[in-house]
C-alpha positions in Angstrom: 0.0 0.0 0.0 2.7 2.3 0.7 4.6 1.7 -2.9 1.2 2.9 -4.9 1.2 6.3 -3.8 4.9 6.8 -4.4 4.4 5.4 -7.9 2.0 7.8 -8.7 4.2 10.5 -6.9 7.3 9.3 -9.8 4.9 9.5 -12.6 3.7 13.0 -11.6 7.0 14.3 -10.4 8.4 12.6 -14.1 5.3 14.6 -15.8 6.3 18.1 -15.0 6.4 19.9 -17.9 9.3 21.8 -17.0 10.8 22.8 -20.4 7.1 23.9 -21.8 6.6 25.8 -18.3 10.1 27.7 -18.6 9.4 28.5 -22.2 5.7 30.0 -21.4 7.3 31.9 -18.4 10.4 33.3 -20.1 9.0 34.1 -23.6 5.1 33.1 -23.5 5.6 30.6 -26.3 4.1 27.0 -26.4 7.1 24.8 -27.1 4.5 22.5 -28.9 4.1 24.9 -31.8 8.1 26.1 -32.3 10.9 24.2 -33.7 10.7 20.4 -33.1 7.5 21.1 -31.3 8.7 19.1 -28.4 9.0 20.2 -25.1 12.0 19.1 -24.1 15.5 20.6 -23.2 16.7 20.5 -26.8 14.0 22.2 -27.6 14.6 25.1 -25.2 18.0 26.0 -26.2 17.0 25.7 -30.0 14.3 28.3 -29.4 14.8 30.3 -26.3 18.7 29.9 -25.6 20.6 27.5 -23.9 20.9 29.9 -20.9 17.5 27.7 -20.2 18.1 24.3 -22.1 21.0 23.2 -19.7 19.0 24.0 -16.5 15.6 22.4 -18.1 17.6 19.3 -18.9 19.1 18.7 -14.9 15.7 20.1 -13.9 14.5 17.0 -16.3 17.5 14.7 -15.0 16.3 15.2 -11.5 13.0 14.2 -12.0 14.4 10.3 -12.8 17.1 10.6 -9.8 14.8 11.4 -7.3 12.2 8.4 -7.5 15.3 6.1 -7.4 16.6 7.8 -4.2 13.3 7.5 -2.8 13.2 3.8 -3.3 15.4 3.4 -0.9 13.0 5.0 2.2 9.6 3.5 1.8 8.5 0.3 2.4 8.3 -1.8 -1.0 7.1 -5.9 -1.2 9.8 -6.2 -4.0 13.8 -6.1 -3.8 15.3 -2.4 -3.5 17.0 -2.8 -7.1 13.1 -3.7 -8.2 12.0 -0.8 -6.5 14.2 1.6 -8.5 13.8 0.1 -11.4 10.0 0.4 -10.7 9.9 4.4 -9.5 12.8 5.0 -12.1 10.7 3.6 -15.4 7.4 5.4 -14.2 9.4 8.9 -13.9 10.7 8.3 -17.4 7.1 7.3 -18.7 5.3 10.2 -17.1 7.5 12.8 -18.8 7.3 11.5 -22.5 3.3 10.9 -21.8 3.0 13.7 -19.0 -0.5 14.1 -17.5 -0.4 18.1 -17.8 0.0 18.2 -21.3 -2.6 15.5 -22.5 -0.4 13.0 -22.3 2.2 15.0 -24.7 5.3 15.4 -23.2 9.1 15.1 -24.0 11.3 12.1 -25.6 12.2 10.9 -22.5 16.1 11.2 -22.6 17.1 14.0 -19.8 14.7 11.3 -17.2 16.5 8.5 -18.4 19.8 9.9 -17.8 18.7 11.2 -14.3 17.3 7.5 -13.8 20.3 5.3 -14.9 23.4 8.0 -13.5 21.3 7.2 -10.0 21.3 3.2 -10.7 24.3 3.2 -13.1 26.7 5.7 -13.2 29.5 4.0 -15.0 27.4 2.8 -17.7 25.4 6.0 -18.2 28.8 7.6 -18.2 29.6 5.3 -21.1 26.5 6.2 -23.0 27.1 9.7 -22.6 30.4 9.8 -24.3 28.7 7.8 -27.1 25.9 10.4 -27.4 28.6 13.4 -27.5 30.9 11.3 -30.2 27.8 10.6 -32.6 26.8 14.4 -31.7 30.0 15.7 -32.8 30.3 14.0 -35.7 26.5 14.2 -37.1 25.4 17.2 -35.4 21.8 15.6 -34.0 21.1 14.9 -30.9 18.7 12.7 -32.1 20.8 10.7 -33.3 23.4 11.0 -30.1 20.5 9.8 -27.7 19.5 7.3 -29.7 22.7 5.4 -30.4 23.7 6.7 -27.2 20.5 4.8 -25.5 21.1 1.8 -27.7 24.6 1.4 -26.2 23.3 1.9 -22.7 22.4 -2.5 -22.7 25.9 -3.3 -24.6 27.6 -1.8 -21.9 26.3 -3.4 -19.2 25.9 -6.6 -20.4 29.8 -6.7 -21.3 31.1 -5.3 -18.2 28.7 -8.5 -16.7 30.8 -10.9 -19.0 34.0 -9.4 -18.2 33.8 -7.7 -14.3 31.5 -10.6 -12.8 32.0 -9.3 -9.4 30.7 -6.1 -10.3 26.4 -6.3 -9.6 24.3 -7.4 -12.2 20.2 -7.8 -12.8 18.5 -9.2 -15.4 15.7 -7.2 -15.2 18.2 -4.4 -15.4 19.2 -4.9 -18.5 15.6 -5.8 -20.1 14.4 -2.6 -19.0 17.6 -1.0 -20.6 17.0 -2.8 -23.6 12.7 -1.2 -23.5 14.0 2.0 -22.7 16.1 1.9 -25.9 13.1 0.8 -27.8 11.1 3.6 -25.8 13.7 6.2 -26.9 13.8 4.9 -30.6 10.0 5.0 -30.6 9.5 8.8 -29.3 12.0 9.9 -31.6 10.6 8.1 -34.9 9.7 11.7 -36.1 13.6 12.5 -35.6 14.4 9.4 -37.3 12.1 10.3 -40.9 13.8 13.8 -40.9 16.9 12.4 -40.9 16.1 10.0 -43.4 14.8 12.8 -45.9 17.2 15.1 -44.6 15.3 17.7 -43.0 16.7 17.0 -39.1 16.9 20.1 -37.2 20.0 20.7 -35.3 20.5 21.8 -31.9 21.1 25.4 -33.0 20.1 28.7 -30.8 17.5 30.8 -32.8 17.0 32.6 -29.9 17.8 36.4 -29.6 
C-alpha cells in the first residue's frame, strides 16, 4: 500500500512539464508549436537559448534521480534494485506521456539519464560519451541519444561478461533494452527527418 502512492508521486513528479513551463514563463511561447514542437530541453535551447536548455535538462535529469533515491526510504514488497527500477521507469514514462500536457510530453532522454546516473553511473557515463561522439560527428542529438541509449544494454551486459563481481540484474538490462526501444519510438519523427534530410539541429534561434 505504501509503494502505490509513491508510484503515482514518480509519474507526476516525471510529468512536469518543465521545459514547456520555462518557455511560457520566459517568452510566453508553447514549445508544442516552435521548432521540433517538443517540449523538451533540446527544444529550449534551439528556441529560447541555452541559458535555459542546460537547466531544463538537470531540472529534467532530477526528475528520474529522485524516485530512485526514494526507493530506498519507503517500504516496497519487492527487492530495492526492483523498486528503482520500478519508481525509475514510471518517472521516465510520465515525462514522455505527461498528465499536464494531454499526455504529450518530451522524448524521454534527460529522465532516463537522471534514472540510470542514479542506478548506473558508470554505464550512463559510457553512453554519454557515445551520445557526444555521434553528436559531434552528425550534429543531431537525435541521433546521439539514440545510439547513445542503444549502447546503454551493450555496456552493461559486457562489463557482466567481463567484471563478474561487479552487480548485475536481469531485469536491469531488459528494462535497458525497452528504454532503448522507448527512446527509438518517441524519436521516430527525428528518425524520418533524418532520413529525408530535413533534421533540425540543436542550434540557438533565440535572440
Amino acid at each position: 500500500m505504501v509503494l502505490l502512492p509513491v508510484v503515482l508521486l514518480s509519474y507526476l513528479l516525471g510529468g512536469l512539464p518543465v521545459g514547456f513551463l520555462v518557455a511560457k514563463y520566459v517568452k510566453g511561447i508553447d514549445l508544442r508549436e516552435l521548432g521540433s514542437k517538443n517540449i523538451g530541453a533540446t527544444n529550449v535551447g534551439r528556441v529560447i537559448g541555452w541559458k535555459y536548455g542546460i537547466p531544463v535538462l538537470c531540472i529534467d535529469a532530477l526528475k528520474g534521480a529522485l524516485p530512485v533515491l526514494l526507493a530506498g526510504y519507503i517500504d516496497s514488497p519487492y527487492s530495492l534494485i526492483s523498486t528503482q527500477i520500478l519508481l525509475g521507469t514510471v518517472a521516465i514514462l510520465g515525462h514522455t506521456y505527461t498528465p499536464f500536457l494531454s499526455f504529450r510530453g518530451g522524448k524521454g532522454v534527460a529522465t532516463a539519464l537522471g534514472v540510470y546516473l542514479t542506478l548506473i553511473p558508470f554505464v550512463t557515463l559510457c553512453a554519454v560519451a557515445i551520445f557526444f561522439v555521434v553528436y559531434k560527428v552528425s550534429g543531431f542529438v537525435s541521433l546521439g541519444s539514440i545510439l547513445g541509449t542503444l549502447s546503454m544494454p551493450l555496456w552493461y551486459f559486457g562489463m557482466h561478461q567481463f567484471l563478474p563481481n561487479v552487480e548485475y540484474s536481469p531485469i536491469l538490462l531488459s528494462v535497458l533494452v525497452a528504454t532503448f526501444f522507448l527512446i527509438t519510438f518517441t524519436h521516430r519523427e527525428n528518425i524520418k527527418r533524418m532520413l529525408y534530410g530535413k533534421e533540425l539541429r540543436a542550434v540557438n534561434n533565440a535572440n
